[in-house]
C-alpha positions, 0 to 999 in steps of 0.5 A: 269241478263243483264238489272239488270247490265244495271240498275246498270251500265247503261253505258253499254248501251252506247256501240252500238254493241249489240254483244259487249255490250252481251258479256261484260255483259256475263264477269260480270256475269262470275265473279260475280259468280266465286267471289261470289258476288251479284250485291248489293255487288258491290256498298258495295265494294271499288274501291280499297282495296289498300289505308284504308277508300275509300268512293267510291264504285266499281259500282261509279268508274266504271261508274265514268270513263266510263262517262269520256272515253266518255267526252274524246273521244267525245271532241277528235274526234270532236276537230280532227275528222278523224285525230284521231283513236278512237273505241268508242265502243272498249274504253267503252267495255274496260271501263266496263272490266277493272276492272271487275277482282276485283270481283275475286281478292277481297273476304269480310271477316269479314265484310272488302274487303280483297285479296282473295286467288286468287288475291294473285296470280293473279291481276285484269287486268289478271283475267279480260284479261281471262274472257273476252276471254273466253267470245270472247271479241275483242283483242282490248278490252283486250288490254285495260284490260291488259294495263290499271294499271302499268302491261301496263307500258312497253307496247305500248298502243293504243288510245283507251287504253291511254284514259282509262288509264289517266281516271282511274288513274285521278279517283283514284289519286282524289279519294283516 
């Protein structure tokens, strides 16, 4: 199923470590088979099921943001070179990662995107912070996961975290 997630999502393809690029692969897999979702589900499925009648689908706003993680990082590290700290394989890992938890907190019913029994209990950037260490993604990485929606609000983000971060709430707030 890797290439069929790498056709879907070719961003992953931008993540150099080839170890890293597996085992994010491997999360996706992970929760698509815990959600009970197929790969064509991803582009039905909205990137959010908290505003009525969004038009954009899970797989635009992953890819959406992905691209603008790499646009900002790679503005940022030519602008200031090594004065800036910045894992491009860390950010884009945990572009792909963030929000792969909603595979597990949404469930169809009826034909609609609705909560399922586990995301009543459990938010997307938690569900994704356990996939990913069950699959021994870098703390860095979960880092991004964990800190990326308000759960992150009161937590001290690294860089990599802060681009993501405003590139996903620019996509959601212009999107919505």
């Amino acid at each position: 199923m890797h290439s069929e997630l790498e056709a879907l999502i070719p961003e992953f393809r931008a993540i150099s470590d080839a170890s890293l690029r597996t085992k994010c692969l491997e999360v996706w897999e992970e929760a698509l088979r815990r959600g009970g979702f197929g790969l064509r589900d991803l582009e039905r499925m909205p990137f959010t099921i908290l505003v009525d009648g969004v038009q954009i689908s899970f797989v635009e706003h992953v890819r959406t943001v992905a691209k603008l993680c790499i646009s900002m990082a790679d503005i940022l590290l030519d602008a200031y070179g090594t004065r800036v700290k910045i894992s491009k394989d860390h950010l884009i890992a945990g572009a792909m990662l963030a929000d792969v938890g909603k595979v597990m907190e949404y469930q169809e019913k009826d034909g609609k995107f609705v909560k399922s029994r586990h995301g009543k209990y459990l938010r997307h950037p938690f569900t994704g912070v356990g996939l990913a260490f069950a699959k021994g993604v870098p703390d860095e990485v979960m880092h991004v996961i964990a800190v990326h929606s308000k759960e992150g609000d009161h937590f001290k983000r690294s860089p990599e975290a802060i681009i993501f971060h405003h590139a996903d709430f620019t996509d959601f707030e212009l999107v919505q």
